[in-house]
C-alpha positions as CSV (number, residue, x, y, z in Angstrom):
1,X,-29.8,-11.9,19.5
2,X,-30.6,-11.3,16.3
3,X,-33.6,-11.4,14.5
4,X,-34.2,-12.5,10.8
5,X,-37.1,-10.1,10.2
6,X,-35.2,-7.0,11.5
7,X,-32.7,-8.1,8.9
8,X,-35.1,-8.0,6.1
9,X,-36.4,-5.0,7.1
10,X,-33.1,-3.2,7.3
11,X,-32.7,-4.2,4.2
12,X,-36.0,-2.9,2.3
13,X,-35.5,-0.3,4.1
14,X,-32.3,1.0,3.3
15,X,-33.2,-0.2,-0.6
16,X,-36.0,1.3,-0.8
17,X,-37.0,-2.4,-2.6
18,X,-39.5,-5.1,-1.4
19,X,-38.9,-7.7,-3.9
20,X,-36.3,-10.6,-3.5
21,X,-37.2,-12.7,-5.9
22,X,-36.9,-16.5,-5.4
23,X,-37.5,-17.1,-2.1
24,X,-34.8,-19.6,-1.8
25,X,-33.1,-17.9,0.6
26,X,-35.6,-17.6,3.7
27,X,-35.0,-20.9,5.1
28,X,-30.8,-20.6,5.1
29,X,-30.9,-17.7,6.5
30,X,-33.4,-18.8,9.1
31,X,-31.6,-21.5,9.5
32,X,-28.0,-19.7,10.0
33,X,-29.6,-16.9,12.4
34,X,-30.5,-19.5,14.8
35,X,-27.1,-21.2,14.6
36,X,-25.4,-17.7,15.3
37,X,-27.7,-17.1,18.4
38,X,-27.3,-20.8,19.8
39,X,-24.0,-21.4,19.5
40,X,-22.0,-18.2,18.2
41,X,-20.7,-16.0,20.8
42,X,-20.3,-12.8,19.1
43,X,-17.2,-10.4,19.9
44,X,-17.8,-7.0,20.2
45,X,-16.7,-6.2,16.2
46,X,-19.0,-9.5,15.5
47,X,-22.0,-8.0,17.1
48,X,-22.0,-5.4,14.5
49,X,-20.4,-7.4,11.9
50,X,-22.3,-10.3,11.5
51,X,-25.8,-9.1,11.1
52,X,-24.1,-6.1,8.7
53,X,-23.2,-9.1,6.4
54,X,-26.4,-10.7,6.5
55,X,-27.9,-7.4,5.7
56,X,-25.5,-7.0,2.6
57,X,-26.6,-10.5,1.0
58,X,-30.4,-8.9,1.5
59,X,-29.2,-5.8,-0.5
60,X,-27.8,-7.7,-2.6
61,X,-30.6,-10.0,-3.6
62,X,-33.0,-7.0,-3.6
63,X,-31.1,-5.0,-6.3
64,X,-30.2,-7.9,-8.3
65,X,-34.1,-8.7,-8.8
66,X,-34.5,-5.0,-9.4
67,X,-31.8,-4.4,-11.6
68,X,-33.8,-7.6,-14.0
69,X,-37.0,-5.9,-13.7
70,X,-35.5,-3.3,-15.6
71,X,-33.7,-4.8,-17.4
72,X,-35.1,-8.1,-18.4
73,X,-32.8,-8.6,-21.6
74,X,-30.0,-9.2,-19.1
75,X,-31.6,-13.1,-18.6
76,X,-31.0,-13.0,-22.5
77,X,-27.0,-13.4,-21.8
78,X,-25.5,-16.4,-22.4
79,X,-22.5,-17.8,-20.1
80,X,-21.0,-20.1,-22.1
81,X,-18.3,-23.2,-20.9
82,X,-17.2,-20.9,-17.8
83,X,-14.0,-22.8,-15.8
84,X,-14.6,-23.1,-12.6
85,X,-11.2,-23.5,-10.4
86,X,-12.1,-25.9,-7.5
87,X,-9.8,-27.5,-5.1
88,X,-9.5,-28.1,-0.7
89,X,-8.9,-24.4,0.6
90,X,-5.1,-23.2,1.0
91,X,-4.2,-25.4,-2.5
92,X,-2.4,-22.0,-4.4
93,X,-5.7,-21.6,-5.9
94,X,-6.1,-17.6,-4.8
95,X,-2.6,-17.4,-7.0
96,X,-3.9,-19.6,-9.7
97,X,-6.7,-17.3,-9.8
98,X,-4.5,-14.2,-10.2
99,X,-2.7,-16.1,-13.1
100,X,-5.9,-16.1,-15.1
101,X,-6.8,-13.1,-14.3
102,X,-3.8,-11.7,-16.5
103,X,-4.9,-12.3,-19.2
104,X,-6.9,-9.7,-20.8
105,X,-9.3,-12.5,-23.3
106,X,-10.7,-13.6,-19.2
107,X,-13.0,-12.5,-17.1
108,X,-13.2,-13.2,-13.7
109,X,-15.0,-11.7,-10.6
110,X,-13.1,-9.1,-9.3
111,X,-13.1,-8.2,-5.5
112,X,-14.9,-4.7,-6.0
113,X,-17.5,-5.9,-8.3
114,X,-18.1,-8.9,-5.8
115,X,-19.3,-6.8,-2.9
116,X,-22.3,-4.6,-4.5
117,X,-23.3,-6.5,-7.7
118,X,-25.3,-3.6,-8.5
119,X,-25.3,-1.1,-10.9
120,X,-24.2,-3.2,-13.3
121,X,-20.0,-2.7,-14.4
122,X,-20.0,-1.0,-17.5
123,X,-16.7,-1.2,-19.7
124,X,-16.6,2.6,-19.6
125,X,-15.9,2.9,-16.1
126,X,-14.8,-0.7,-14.8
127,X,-11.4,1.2,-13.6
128,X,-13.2,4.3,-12.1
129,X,-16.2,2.9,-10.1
130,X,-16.7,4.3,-6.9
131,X,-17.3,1.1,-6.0
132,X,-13.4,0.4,-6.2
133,X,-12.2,2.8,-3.4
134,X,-15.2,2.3,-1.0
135,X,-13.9,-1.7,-1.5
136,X,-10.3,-0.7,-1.0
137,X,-11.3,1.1,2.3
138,X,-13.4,-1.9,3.5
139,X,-10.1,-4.0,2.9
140,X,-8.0,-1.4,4.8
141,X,-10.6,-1.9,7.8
142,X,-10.3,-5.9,7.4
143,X,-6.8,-5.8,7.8
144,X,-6.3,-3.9,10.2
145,X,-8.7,-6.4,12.2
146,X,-7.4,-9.4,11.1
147,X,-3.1,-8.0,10.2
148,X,-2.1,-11.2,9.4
149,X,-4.3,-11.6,6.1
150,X,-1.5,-9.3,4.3
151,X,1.2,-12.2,4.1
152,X,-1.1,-15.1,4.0
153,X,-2.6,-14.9,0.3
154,X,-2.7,-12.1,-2.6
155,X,-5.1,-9.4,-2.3
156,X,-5.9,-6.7,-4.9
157,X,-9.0,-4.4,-5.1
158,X,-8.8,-5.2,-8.9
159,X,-8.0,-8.7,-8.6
160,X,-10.1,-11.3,-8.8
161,X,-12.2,-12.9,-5.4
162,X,-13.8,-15.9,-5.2
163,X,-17.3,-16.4,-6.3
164,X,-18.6,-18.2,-3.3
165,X,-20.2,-14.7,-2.4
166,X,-22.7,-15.1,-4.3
167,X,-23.8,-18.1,-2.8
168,X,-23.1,-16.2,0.8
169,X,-25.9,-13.7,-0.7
170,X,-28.6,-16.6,-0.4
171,X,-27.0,-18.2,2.9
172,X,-26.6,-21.1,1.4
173,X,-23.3,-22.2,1.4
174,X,-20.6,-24.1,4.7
175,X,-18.1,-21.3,3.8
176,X,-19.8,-18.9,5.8
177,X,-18.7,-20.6,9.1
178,X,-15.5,-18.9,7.4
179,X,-16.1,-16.1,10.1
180,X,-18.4,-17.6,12.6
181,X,-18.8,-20.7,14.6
182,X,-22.1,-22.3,13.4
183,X,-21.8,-26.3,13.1
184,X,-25.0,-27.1,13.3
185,X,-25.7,-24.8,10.4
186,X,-22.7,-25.6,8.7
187,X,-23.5,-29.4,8.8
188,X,-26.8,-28.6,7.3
189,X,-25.4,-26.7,4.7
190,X,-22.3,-29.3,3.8
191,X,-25.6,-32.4,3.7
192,X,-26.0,-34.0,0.8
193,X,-29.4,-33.3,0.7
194,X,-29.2,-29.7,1.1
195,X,-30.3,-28.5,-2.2
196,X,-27.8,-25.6,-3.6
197,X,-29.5,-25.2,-6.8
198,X,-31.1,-22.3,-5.9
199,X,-28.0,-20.4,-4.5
200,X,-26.5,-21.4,-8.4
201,X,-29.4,-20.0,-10.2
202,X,-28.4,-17.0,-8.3
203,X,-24.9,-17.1,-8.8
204,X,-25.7,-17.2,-12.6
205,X,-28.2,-14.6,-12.5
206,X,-25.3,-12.2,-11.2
207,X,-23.0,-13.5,-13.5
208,X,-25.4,-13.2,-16.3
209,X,-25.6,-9.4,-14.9
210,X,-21.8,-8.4,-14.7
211,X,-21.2,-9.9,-18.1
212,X,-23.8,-7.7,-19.4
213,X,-22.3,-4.2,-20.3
214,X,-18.5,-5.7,-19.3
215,X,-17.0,-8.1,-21.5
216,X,-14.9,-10.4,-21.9
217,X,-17.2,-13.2,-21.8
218,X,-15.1,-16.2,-21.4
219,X,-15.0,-16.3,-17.2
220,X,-12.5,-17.8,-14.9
221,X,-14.4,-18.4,-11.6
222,X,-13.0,-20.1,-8.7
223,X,-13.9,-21.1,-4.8
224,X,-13.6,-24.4,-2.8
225,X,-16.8,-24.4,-2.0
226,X,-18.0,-25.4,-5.1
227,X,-17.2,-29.0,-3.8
228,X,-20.1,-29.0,-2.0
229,X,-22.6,-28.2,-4.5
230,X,-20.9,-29.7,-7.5
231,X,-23.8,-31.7,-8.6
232,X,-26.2,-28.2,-8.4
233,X,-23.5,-26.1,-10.1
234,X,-23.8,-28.8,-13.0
235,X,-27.4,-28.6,-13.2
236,X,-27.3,-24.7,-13.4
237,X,-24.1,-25.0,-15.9
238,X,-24.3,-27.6,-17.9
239,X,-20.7,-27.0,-19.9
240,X,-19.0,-26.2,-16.8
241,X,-14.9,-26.9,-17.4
242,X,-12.9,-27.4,-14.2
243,X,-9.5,-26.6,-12.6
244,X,-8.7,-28.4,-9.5
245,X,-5.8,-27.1,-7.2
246,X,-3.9,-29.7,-5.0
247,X,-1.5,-29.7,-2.2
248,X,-0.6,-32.1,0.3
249,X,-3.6,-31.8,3.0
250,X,-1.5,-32.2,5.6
251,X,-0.5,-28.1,4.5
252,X,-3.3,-27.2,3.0
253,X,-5.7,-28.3,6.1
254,X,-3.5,-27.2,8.8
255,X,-3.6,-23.9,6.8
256,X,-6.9,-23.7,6.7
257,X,-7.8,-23.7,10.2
258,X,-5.5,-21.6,11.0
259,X,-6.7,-18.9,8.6
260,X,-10.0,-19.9,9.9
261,X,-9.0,-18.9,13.4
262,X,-7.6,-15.9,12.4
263,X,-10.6,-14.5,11.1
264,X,-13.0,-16.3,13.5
265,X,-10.8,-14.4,16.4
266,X,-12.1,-11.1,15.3
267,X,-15.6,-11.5,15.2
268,X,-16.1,-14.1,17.9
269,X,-15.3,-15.1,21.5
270,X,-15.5,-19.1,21.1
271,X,-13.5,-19.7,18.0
272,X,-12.7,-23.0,19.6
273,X,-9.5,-24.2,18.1
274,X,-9.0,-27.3,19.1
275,X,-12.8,-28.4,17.8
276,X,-12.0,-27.0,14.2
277,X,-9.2,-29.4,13.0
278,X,-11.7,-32.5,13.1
279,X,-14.6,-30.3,12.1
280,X,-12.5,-29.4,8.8
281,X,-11.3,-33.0,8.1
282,X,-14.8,-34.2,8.0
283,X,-16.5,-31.8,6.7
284,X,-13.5,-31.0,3.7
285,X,-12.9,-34.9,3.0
286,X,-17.0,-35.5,2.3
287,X,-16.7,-32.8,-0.3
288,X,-14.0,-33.6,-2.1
289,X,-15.2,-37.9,-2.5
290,X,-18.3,-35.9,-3.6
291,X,-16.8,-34.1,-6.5
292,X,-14.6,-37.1,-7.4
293,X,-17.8,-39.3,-7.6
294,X,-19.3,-36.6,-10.3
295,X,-15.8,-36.5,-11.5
296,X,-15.7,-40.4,-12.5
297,X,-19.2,-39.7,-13.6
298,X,-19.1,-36.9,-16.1
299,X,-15.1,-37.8,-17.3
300,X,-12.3,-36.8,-16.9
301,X,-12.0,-34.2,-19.6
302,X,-13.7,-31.7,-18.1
303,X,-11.1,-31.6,-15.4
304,X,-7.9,-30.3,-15.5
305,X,-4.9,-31.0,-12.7
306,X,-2.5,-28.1,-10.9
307,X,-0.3,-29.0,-8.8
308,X,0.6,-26.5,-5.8
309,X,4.5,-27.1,-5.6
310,X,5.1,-27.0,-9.2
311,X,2.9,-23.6,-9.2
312,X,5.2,-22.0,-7.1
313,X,8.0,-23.4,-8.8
314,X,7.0,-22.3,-12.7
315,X,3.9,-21.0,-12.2
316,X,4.0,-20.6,-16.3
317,X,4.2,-23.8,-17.2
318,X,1.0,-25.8,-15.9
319,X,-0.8,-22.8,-17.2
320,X,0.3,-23.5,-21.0
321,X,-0.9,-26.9,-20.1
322,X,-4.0,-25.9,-19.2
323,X,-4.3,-23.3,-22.2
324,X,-3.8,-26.4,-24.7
325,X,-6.5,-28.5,-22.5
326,X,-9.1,-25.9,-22.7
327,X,-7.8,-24.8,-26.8
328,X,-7.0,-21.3,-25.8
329,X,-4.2,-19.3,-27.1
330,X,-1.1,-19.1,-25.0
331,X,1.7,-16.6,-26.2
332,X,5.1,-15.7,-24.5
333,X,3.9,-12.2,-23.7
334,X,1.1,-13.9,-20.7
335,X,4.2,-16.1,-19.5
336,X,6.1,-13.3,-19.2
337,X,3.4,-11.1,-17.3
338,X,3.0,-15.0,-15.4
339,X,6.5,-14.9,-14.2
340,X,6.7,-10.8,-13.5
341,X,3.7,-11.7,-11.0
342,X,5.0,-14.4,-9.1
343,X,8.4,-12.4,-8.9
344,X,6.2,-9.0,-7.2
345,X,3.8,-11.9,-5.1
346,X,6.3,-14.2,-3.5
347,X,4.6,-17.2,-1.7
348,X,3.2,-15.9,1.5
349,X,5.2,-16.9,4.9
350,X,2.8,-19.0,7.4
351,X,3.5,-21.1,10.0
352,X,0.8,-23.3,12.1
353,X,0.8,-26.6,13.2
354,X,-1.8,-29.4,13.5
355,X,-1.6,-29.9,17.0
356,X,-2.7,-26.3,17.4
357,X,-6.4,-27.6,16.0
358,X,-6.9,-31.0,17.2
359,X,-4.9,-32.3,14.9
360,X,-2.3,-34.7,14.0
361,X,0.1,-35.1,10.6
362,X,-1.6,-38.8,10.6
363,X,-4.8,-38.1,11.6
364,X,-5.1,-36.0,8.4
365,X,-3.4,-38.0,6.3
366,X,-5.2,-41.1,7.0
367,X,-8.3,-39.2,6.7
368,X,-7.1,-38.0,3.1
369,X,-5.5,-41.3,1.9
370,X,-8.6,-41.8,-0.4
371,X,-7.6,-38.5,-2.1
372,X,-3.5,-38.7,-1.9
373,X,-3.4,-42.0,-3.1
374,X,-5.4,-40.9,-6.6
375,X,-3.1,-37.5,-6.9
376,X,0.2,-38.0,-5.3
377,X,1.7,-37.1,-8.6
378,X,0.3,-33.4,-7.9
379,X,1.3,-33.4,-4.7
């Protein structure tokens, strides 16, 4: 079993820090403890692993709060218009986030920086961080538990990750059933009425923070969870731009659960297979009529469209698109550096089925039509 106040206390303890500011986070993680001890059957690896990653948020949300007690001119920064790529999970969108990452006028979060926000990344020593090979070693130990995450999506040490960790950090977001199997938490956590705003005052704070001695300032940031907590990510930034990713759901869903199962096979005993197709369909097709509502709301030019097939085909080409969309400057020497990446990351080979996850090819598209119908053209 575990226990929430052991967690906090491993925590200050190993911090030597008390404080964790905004106290946001007590009833999420309260809230996902008990859903890990009710209905989570921890493997072996998971009875170490899962309360270690609880334990890493707390760091994380202790030295954060330090690191602005210090520093308090780090609230001064200003994030200004960042894009944020959203899109269903399995959509290319790990790719299209290694396509912005190329060029050198973007920041994005990258996967070393993403573990232990603090000290803060300073330009002097973004490439030489110790914080690089202790995050290269972690990723080592991940795939070797979980082999098959080498040929099912890019990975890089220095590439960029997806920014849902820092909602992770305040245990506030679906995506952490990710690695466990918590519905009733989950469900919580996907509601409507679950207020995310404070995990995205959070997740600005620490953007705020690794902006602050490490430019450039004009940030790429991308995760599919963000269409769950659209309408909070707005409040927190206001000039938000989007990218949304889209493939066929039919791929991107079965895809999903299988990487899903995958992962959940490591660190648990009842993954449950066959319960996580219909989970996924309900859960993924609220979110995205969610972010379509506040996309007819707010119009559409904050959004911008990538298709998945074409991506794959010319991954160049939608990206000029998008430069022209957004009014940045798009030369031949980032297509070329576009096309010389796709070329050394070919698409990944993986092969599931939606019977394998309580699925079928209609029941998903049926569930979808709402979405298919509006984007077939990016399909």
């Amino acid at each position: 079993m575990i226990d929430t106040g052991y967690l906090i206390d491993q925590a200050q303890q190993r911090t030597g820090l008390r404080d964790f500011g905004d106290d946001g986070y007590i009833a999420p993680l309260d809230r996902l403890v008990k859903s890990i001890n009710d209905e989570c059957e921890l493997s072996e690896l998971g009875v170490v692993g899962a309360p270690e990653m609880l334990i890493g948020g707390l760091i994380n949300l202790l030295e954060v709060e330090a690191c602005y007690k210090k520093n308090p001119e780090i609230d001064d920064v200003e994030v200004v218009a960042p894009v944020f790529g959203l899109g269903m999970p399995r959509t290319g969108s790990t790719a299209h986030g290694f396509i912005m990452s190329l060029d050198k006028n973007t920041r994005v979060l990258r996967d070393w920086e993403a573990n232990r926000l603090c000290p803060p990344p300073e330009a002097a020593t973004q490439f030489t961080d110790p914080r690089i090979a202790a995050c290269e070693a972690g990723n080592q130990q991940l795939e070797a538990m979980v082999p098959e995450l080498r040929n099912m999506l890019p990975r890089d040490v220095m590439g960029p990750t997806e920014c849902y960790y820092m909602l992770t950090y305040t245990f506030a977001t679906p995506a952490l059933e990710t690695f466990l199997n918590v519905p009733s938490y989950a469900d919580w956590a996907a509601s409507p009425d679950f207020d995310m705003e404070p995990a995205y005052r959070f997740h600005k704070r620490a953007i705020k923070l690794l902006q602050w001695r490490c430019p450039p300032n004009r940030w790429f940031l991308r995760s599919p969870p963000h269409l769950f907590g659209i309408e909070a990510l707005l409040t927190v930034y206001p000039d938000a731009r989007f990218v949304m990713t889209h493939r066929d759901p039919v791929r991107s869903v079965t895809s999903m659960c299988s990487f899903m199962q995958r992962f959940r096979s490591a660190f648990i005993a009842n993954p449950d297979p066959i319960a996580l197709g219909p989970q996924q369909i309900e859960r993924w097709t609220k979110a995205l009529a969610r972010t379509l509502a506040v996309r007819d709301r707010i119009g559409e030019d904050r959004f911008y469209d990538i298709s998945h097939r074409r991506q794959v085909q010319d991954p160049a080409e939608q990206i000029y698109g998008l430069y022209e969309h957004l009014g940045w400057e798009f030369d031949e020497t980032l297509a070329t550096k576009i096309r010389n990446w796709q070329d050394e990351n070919p698409k990944g080979l993986h092969r599931a089925t939606p019977e394998a996850f309580g699925m079928t090819e209609e029941m998903i598209s049926d569930s979808f039509r709402f979405y298919t119908d509006r984007f077939k053209n990016w399909l």
